[in-house]
MARBA-3410 file (N, C-alpha, C, O; in Angstrom, 1 decimal):
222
-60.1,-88.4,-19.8,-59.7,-88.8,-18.4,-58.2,-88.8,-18.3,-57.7,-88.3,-17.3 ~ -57.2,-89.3,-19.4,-56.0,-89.1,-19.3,-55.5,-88.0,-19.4,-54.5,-87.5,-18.7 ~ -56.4,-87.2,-20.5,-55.1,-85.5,-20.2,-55.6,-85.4,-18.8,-54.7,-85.5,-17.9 ~ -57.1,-85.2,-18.3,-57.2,-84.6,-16.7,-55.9,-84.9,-15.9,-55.2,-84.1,-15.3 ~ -55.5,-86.7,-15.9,-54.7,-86.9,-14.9,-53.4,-86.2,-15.5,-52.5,-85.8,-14.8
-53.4,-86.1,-16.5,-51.9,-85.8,-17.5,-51.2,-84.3,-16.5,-50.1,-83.9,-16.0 ~ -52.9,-83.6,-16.5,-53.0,-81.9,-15.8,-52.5,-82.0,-14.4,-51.6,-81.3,-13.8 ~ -53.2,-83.1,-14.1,-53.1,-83.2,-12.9,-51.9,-83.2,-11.9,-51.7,-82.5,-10.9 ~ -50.6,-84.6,-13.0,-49.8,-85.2,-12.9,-48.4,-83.5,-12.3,-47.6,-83.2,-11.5 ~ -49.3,-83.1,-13.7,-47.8,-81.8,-14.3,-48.2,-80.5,-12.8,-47.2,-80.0,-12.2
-49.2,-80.4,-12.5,-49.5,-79.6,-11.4,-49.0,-79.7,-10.3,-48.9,-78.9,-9.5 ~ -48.7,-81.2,-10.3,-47.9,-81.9,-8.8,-46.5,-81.6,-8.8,-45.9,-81.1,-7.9 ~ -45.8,-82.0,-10.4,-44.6,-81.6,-10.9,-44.1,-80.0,-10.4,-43.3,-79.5,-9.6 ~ -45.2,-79.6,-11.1,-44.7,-78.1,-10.9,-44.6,-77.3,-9.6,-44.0,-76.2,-9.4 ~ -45.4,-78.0,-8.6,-45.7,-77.7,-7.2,-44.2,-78.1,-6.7,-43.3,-77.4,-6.1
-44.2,-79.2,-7.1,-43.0,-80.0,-6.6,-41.7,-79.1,-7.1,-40.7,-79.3,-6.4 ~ -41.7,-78.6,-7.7,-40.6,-78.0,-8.6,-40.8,-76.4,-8.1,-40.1,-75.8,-8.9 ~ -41.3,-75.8,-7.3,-41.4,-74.7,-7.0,-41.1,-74.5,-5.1,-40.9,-73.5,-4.5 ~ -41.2,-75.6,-4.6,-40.9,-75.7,-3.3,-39.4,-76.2,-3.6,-38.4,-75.8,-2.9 ~ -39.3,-76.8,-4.2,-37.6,-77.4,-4.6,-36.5,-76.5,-4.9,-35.2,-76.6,-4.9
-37.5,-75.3,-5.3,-36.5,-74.3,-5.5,-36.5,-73.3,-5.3,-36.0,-72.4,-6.0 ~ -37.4,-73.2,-3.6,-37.4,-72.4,-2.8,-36.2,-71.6,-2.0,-35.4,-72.4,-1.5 ~ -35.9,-70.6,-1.9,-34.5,-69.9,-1.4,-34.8,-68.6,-1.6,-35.8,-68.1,-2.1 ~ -33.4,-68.1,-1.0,-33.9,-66.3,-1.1,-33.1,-65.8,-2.2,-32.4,-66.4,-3.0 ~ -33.3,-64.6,-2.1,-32.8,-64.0,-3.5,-32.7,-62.7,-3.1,-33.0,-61.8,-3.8
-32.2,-62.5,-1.9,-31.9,-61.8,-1.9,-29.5,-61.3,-2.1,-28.7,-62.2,-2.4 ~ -29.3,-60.4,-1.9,-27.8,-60.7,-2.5,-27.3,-61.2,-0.9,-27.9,-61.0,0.2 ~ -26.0,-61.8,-1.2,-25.5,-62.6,-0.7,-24.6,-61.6,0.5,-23.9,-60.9,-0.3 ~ -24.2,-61.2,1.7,-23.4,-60.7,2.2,-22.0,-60.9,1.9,-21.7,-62.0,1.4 ~ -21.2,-60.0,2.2,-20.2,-60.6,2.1,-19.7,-60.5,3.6,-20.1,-59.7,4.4
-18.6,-61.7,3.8,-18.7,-62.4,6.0,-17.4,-62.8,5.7,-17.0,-63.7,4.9 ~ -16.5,-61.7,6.8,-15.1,-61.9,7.1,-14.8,-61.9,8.6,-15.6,-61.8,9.5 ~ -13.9,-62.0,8.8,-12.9,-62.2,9.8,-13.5,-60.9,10.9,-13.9,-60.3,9.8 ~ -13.9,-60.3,11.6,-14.1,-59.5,12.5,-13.2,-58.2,12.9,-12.5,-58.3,13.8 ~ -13.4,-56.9,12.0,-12.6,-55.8,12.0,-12.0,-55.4,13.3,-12.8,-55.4,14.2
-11.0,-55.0,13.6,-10.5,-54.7,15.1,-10.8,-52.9,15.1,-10.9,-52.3,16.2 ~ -10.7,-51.9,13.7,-10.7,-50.8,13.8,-12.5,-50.4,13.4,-13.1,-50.9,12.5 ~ -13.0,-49.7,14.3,-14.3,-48.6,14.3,-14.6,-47.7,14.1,-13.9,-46.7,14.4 ~ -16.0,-47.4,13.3,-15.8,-46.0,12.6,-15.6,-45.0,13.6,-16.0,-45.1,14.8 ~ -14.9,-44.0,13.1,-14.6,-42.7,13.7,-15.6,-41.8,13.7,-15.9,-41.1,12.8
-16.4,-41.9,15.1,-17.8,-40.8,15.4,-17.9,-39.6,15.2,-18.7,-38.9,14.8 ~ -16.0,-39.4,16.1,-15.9,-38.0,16.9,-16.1,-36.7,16.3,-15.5,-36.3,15.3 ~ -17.1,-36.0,17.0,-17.7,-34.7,16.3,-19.4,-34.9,15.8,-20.3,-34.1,15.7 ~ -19.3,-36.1,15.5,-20.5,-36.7,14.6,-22.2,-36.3,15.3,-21.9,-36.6,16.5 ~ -23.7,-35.8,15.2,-24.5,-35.6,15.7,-25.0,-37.6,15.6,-24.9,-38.5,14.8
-25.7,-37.3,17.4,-26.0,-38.9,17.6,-27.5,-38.9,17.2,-28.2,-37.9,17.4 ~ -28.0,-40.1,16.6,-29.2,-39.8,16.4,-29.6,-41.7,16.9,-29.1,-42.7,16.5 ~ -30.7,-41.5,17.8,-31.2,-42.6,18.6,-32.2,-43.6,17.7,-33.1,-43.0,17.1 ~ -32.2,-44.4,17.7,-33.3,-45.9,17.2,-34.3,-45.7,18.0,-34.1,-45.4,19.2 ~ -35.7,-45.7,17.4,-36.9,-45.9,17.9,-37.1,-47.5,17.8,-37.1,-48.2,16.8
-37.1,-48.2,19.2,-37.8,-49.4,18.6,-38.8,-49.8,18.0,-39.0,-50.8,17.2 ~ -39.5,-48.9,18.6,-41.0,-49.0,18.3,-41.5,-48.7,16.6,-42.6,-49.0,16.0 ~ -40.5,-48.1,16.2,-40.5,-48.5,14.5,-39.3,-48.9,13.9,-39.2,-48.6,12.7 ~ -38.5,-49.6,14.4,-37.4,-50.4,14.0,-37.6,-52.0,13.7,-38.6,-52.4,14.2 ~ -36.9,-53.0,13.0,-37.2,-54.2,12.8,-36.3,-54.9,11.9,-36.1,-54.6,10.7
-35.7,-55.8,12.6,-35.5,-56.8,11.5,-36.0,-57.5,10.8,-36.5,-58.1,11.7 ~ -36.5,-58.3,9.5,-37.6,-59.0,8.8,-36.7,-60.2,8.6,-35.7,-59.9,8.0 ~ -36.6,-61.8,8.9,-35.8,-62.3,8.4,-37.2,-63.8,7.8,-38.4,-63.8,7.9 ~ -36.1,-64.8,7.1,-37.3,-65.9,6.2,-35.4,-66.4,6.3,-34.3,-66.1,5.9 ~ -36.3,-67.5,7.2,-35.9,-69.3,6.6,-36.1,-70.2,5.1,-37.1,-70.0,4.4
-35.4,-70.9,5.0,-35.6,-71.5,3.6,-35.2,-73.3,3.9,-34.3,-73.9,4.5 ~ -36.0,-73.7,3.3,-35.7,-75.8,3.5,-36.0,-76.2,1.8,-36.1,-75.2,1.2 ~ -36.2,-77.3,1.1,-36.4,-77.4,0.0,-38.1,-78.0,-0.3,-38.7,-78.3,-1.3 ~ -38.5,-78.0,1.1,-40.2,-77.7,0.9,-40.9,-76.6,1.0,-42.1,-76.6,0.9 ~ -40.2,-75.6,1.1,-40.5,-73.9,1.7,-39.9,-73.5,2.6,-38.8,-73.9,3.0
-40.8,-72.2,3.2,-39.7,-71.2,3.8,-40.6,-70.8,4.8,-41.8,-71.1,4.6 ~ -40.1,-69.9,6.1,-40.6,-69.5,7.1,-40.0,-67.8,7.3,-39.1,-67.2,6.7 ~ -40.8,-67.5,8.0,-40.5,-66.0,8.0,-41.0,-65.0,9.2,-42.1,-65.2,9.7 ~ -40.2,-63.9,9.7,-40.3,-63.6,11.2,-39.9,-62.5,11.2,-39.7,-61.8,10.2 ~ -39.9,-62.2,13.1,-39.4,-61.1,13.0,-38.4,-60.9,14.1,-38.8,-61.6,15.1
-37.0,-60.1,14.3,-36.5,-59.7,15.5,-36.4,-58.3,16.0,-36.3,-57.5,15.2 ~ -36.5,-58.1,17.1,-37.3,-56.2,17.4,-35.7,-56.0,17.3,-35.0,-57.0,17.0 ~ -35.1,-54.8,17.6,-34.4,-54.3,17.3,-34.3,-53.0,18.7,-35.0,-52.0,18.6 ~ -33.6,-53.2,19.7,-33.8,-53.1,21.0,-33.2,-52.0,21.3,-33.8,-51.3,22.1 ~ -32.3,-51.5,20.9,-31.8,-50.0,21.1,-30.3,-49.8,19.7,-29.6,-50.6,19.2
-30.2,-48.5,19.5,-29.2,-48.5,18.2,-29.0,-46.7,18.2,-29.8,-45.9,18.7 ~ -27.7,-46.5,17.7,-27.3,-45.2,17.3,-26.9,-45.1,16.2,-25.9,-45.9,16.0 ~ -27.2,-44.4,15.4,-26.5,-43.5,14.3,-26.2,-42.3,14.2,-27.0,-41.4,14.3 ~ -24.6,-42.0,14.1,-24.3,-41.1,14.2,-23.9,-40.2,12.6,-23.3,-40.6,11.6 ~ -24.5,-39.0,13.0,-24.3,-38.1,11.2,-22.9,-37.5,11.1,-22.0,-37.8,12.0
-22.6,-36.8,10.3,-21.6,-35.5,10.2,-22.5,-35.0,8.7,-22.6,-35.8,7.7 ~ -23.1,-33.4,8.8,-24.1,-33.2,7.6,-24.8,-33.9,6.8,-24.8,-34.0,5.6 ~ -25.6,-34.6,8.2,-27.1,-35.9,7.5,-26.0,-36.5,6.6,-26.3,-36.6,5.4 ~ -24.7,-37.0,6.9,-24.6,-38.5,6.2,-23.9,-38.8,7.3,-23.2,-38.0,8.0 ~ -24.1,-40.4,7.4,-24.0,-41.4,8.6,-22.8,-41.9,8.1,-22.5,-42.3,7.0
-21.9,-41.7,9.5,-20.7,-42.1,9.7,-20.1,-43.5,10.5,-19.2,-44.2,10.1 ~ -20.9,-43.6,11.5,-20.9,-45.2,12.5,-22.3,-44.7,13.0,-23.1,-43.8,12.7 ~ -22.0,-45.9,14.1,-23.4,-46.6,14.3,-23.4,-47.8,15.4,-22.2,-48.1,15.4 ~ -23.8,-48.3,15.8,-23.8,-49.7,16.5,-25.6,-50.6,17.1,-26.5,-50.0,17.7 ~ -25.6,-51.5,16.9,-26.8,-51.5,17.1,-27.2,-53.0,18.3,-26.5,-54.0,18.3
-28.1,-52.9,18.7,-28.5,-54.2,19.6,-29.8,-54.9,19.4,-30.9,-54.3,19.4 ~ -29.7,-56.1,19.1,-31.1,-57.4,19.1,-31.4,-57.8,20.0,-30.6,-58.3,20.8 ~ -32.9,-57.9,20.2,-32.9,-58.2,20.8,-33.7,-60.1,20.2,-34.7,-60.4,19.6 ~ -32.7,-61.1,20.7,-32.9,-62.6,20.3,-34.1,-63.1,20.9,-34.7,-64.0,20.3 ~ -34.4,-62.7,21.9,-35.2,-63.3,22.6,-36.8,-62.8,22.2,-37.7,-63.5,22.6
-37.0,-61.6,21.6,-38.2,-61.4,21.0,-38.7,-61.9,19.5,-39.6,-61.5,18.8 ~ -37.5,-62.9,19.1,-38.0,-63.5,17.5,-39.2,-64.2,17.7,-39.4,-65.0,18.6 ~ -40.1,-63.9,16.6,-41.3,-64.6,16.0,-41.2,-64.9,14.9,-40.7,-64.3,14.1 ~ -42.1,-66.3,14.8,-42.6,-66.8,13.4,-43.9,-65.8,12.6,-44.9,-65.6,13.3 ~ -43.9,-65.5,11.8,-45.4,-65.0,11.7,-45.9,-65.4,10.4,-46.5,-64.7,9.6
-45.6,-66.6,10.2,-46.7,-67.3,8.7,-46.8,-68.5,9.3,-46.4,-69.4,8.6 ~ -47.3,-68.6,10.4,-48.1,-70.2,11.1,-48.7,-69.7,11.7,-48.3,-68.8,12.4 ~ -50.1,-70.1,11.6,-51.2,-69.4,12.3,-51.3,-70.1,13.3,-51.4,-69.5,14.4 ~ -51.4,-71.7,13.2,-51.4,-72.3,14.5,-50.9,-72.2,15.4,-49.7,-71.9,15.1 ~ -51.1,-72.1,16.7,-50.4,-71.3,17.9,-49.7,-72.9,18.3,-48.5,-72.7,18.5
-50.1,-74.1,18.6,-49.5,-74.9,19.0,-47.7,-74.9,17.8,-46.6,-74.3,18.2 ~ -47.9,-75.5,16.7,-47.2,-75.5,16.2,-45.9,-74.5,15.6,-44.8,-75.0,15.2 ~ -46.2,-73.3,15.6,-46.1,-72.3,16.2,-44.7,-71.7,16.8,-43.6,-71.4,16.5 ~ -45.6,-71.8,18.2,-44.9,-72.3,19.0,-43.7,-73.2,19.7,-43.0,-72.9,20.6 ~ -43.7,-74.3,18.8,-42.7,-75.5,18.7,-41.5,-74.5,17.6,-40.3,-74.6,17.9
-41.7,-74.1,16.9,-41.3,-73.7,15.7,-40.1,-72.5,16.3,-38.9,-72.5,16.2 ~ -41.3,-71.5,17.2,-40.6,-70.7,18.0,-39.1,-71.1,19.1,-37.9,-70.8,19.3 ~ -39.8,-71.7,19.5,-39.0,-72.4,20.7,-37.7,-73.0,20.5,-36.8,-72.9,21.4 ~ -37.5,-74.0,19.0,-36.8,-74.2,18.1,-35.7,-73.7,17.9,-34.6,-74.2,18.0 ~ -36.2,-72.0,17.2,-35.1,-70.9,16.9,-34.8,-70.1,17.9,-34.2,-69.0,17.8
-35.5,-70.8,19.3,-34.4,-70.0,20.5,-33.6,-71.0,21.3,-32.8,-70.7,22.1 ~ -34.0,-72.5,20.8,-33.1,-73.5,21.7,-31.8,-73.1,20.8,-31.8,-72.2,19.9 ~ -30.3,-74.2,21.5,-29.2,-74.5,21.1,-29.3,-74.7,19.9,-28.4,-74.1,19.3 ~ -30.1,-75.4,19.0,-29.6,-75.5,17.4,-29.9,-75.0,16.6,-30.0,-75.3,15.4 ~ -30.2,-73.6,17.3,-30.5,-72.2,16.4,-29.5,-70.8,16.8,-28.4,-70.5,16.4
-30.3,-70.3,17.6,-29.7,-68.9,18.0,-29.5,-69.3,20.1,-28.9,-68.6,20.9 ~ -29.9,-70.1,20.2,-29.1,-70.3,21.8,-29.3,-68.8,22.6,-28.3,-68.1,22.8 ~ -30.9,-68.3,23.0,-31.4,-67.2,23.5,-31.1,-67.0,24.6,-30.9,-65.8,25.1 ~ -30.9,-68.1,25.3,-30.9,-68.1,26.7,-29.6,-67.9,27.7,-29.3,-67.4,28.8 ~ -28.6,-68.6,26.3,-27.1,-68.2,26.9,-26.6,-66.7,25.8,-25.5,-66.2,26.0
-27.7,-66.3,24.7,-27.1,-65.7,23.9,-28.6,-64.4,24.1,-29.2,-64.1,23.0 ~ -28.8,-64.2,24.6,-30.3,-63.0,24.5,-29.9,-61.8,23.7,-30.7,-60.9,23.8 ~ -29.1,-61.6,23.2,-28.7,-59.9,22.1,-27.4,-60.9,21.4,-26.6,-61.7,21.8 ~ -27.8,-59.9,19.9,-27.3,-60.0,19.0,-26.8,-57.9,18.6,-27.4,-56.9,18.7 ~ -25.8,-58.2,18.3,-24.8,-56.6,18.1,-24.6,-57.1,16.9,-24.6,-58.3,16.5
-24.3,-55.2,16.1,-24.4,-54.6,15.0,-23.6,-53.6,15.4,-24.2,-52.6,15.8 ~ -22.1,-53.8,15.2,-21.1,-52.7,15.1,-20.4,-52.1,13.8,-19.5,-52.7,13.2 ~ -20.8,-50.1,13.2,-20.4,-49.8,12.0,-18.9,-49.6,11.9,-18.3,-48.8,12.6 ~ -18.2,-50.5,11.0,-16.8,-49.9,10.9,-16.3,-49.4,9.8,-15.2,-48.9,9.7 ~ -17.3,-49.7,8.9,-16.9,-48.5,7.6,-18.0,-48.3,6.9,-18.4,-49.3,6.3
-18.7,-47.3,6.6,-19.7,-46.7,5.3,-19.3,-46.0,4.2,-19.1,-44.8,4.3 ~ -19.0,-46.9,2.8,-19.3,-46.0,2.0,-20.0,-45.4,0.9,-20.6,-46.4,0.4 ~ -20.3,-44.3,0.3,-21.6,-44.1,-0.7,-21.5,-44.8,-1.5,-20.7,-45.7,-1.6 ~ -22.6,-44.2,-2.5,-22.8,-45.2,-3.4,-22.5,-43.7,-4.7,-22.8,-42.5,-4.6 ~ -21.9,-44.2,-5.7,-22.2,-43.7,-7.1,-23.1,-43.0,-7.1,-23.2,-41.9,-6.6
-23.9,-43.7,-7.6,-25.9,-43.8,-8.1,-26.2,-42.7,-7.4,-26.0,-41.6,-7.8 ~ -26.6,-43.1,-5.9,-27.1,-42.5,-5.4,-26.5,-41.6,-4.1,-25.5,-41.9,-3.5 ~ -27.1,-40.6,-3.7,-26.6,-39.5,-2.2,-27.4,-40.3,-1.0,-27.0,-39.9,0.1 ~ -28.6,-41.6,-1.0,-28.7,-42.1,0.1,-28.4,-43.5,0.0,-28.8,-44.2,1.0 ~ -27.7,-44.2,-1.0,-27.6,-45.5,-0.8,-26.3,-45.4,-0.5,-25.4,-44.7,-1.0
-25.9,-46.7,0.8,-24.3,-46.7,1.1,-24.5,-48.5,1.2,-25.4,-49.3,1.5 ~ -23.1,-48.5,1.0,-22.8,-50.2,1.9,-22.1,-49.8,2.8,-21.1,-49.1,2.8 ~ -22.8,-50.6,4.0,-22.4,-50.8,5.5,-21.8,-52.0,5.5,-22.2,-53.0,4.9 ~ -20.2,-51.8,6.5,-19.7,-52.5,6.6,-19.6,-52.7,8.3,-19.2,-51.7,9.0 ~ -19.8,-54.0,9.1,-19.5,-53.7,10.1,-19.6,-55.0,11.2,-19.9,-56.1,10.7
-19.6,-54.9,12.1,-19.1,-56.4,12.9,-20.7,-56.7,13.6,-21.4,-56.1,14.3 ~ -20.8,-58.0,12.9,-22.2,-58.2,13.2,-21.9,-59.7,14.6,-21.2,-60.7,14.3 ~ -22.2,-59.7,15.2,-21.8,-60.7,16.5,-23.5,-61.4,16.7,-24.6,-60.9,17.1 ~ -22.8,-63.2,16.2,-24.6,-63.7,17.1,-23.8,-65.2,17.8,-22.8,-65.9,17.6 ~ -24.9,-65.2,18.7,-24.4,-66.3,19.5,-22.6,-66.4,19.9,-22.0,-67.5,19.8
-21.9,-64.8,20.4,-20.7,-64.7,20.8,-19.6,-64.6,19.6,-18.4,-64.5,19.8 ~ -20.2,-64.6,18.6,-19.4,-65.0,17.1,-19.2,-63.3,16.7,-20.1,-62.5,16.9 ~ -17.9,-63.0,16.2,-18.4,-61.9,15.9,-17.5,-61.8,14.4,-16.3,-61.9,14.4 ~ -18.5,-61.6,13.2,-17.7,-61.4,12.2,-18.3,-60.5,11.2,-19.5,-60.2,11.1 ~ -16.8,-60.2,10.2,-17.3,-58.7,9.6,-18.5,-58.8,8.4,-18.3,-59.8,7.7
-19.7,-58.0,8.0,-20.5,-58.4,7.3,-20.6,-56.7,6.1,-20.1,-55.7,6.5 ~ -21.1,-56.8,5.2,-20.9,-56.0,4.3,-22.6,-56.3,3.3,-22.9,-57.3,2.6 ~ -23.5,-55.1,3.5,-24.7,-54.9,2.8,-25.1,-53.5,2.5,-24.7,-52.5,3.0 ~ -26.3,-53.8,1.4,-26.4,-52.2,1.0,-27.5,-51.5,1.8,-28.3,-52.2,2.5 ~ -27.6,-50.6,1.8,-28.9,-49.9,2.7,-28.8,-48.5,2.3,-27.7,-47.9,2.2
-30.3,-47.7,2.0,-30.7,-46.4,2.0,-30.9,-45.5,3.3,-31.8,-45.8,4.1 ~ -30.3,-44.7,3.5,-30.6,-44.1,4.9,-30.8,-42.7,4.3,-30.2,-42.3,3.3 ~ -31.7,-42.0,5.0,-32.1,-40.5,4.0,-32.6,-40.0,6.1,-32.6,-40.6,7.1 ~ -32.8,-38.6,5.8,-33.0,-37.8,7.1,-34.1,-36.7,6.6,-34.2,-36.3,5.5 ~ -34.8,-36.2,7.6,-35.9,-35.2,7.7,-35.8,-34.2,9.4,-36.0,-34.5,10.5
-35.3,-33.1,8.8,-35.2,-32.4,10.1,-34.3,-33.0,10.9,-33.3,-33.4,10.3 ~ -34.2,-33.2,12.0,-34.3,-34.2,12.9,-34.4,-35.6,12.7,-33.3,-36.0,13.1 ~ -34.9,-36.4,12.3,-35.2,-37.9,12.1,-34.6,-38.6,11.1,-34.3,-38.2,10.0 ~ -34.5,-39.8,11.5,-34.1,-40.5,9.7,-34.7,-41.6,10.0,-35.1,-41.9,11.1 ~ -34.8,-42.5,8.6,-34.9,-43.6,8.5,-33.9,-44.2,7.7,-33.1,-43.7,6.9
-34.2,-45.5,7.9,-33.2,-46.3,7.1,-33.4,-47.7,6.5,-33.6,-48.6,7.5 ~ -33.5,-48.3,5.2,-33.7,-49.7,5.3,-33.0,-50.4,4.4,-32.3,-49.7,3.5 ~ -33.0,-51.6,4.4,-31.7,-52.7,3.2,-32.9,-53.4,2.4,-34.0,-53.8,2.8 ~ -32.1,-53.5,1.1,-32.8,-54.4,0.0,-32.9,-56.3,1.0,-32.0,-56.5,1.8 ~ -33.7,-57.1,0.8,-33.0,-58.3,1.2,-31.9,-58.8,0.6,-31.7,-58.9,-0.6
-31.0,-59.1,1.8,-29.8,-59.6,1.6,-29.7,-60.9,2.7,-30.3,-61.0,3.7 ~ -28.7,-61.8,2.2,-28.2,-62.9,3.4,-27.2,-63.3,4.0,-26.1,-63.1,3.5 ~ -27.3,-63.7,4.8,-26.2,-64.3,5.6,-26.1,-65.4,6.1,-27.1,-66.1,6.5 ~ -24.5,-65.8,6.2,-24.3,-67.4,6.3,-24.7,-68.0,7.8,-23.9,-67.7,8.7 ~ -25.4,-68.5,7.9,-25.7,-69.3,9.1,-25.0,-70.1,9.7,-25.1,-70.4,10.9
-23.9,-70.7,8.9,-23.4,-71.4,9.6,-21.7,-70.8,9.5,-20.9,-71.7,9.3 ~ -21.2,-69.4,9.8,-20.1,-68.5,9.8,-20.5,-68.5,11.3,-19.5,-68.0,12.0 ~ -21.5,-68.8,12.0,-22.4,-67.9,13.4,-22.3,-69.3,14.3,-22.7,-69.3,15.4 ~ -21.8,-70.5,13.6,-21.8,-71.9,14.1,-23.4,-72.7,14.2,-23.7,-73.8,14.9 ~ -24.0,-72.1,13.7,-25.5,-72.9,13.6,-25.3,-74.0,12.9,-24.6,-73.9,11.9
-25.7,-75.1,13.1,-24.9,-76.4,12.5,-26.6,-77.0,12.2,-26.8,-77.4,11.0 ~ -27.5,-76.9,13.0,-28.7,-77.6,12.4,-29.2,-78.2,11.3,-29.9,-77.3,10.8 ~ -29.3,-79.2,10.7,-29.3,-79.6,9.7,-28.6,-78.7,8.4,-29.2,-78.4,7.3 ~ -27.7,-78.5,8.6,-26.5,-77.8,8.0,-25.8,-78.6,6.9,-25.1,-79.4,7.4 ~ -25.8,-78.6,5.5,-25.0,-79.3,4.9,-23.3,-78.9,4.5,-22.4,-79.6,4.0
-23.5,-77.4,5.2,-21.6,-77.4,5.7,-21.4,-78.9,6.8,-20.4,-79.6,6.9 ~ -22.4,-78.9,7.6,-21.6,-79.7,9.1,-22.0,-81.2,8.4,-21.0,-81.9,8.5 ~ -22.9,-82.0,7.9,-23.6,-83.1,8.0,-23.8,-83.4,6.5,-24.6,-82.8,5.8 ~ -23.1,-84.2,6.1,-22.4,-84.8,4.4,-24.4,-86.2,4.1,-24.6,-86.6,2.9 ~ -25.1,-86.4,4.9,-26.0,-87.0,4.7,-27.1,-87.1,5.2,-27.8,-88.0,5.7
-27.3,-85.6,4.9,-29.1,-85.0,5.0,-29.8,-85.5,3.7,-31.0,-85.8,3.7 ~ -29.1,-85.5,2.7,-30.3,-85.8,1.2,-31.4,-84.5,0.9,-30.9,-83.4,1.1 ~ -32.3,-84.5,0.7,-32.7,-83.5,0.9,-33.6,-83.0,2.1,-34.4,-82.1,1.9 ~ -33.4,-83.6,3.5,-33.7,-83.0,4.9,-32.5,-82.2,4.9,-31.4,-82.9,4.9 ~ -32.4,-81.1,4.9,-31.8,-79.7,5.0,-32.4,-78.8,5.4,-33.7,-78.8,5.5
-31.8,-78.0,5.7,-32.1,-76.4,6.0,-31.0,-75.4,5.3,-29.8,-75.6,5.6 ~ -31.3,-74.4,4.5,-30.3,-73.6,3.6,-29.4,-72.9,4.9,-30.1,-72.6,5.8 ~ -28.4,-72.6,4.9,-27.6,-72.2,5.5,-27.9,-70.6,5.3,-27.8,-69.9,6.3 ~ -28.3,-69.9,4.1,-28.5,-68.8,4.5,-29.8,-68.2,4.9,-30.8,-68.9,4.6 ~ -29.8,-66.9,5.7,-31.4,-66.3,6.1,-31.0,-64.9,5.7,-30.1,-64.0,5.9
-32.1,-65.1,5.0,-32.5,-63.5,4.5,-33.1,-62.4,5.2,-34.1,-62.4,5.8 ~ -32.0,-61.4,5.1,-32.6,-60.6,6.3,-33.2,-59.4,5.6,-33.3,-59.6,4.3 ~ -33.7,-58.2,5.9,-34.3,-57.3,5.8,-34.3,-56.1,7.1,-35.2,-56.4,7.9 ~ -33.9,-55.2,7.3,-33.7,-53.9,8.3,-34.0,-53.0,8.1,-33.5,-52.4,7.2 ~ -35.3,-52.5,8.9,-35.8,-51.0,8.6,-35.8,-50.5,10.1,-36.3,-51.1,11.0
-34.8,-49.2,10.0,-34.8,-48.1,11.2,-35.3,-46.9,11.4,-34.4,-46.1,11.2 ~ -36.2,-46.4,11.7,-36.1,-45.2,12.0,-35.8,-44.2,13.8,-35.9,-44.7,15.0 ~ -35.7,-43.4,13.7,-35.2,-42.8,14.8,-35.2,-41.1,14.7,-35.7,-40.7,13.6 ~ -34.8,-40.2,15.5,-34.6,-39.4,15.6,-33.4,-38.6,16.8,-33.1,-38.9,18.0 ~ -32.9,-37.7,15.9,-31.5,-37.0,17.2,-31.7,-37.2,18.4,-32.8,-37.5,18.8
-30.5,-37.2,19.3,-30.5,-37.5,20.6,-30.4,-35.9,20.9,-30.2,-34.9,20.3 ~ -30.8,-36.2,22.1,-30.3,-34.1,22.8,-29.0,-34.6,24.0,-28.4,-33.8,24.7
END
């Protein structure tokens, strides 16, 4: 009867110990000051975002677990010079985020409503989130991986952000998507149980970073 509880004990431990050290893993952005110069298009072939297969993937993190969603990705261009992408700019749309690992629709819902009030993303005074490219460069390694650099603006904030992403082309078409990577939540002024803003949460927190994830595809404009 004692090892059982002994089993028991260590299972709670370890449970305990795996929500505790819940977070993402994805690499860290790098978030600066907001570039004033834009990539240089001119000449460049435009190639249009499908939304209808575009997406942002993002996951919240707290020290009991994590949540995870989605934001559509509402219109965007990339522009080539010989199928490799030069600038770009892109539009969110804020107001179509979802939770999608709560099945409960009440709860849900509260959850939702949450990350469009003021102590999240502020949808109502803030409905689009922009994605402006102001520098791409390749990669070594590889002919389709580059780091994008470029002015990501949420809730009126606009500052410079830096991640890696594969973009490759077919005929006409391309797609494109990023390893998970994150970004600072509270660079964007989200203060919500923020331990930048609030010195005595203990462990009621919410991590300051959210892991995003972007897959685009599209095809040339005429």
């Amino acid at each position: 009867m004692k090892m059982k509880r002994l089993m028991i004990y260590s299972a709670i431990i370890s449970l305990g110990m795996f929500y505790s050290c819940a977070g993402p893993e994805g690499k860290k952005a790098n978030i600066g000051e907001a570039d004033t110069i834009i990539a240089n298009t001119e000449g460049a072939d435009k190639y249009a975002v499908n939304p209808a297969e575009s997406v942002v993937e993002w996951k919240g993190f707290k020290p009991t677990g994590q949540h995870n969603g989605t934001i559509a990705i509402k219109s965007g261009n990339l522009f080539m010079k010989e199928n490799t992408p030069v600038g770009g700019d892109f539009l969110l749309d804020m107001q179509s985020i979802k939770v999608l690992d709560i099945q409960d629709s009440v709860y849900n819902g509260k959850l939702t409503g949450h990350l469009r009030s003021a102590d999240f993303f502020d949808v109502d005074n803030n409905p689009e989130a922009t994605f402006v490219i102001t520098q791409i460069v390749r990669s070594k390694e590889s002919k389709t991986s580059y780091t994008l650099t470029g002015n990501l603006t949420i809730k009126g904030i606009s500052k410079s952000v830096s991640f890696q992403t594969d973009i490759t082309t077919e005929g006409e078409t391309f797609q494109g998507s990023t390893p998970e990577f994150t970004i600072d939540r509270a660079a964007y002024d989200i203060k919500f149980k923020s331990k930048k803003f609030f010195d005595d949460l203990k462990d009621d927190f919410i991590n300051d970073e959210i892991a995003l994830v972007i897959k685009i595809k599209g095809e040339k404009s005429m």
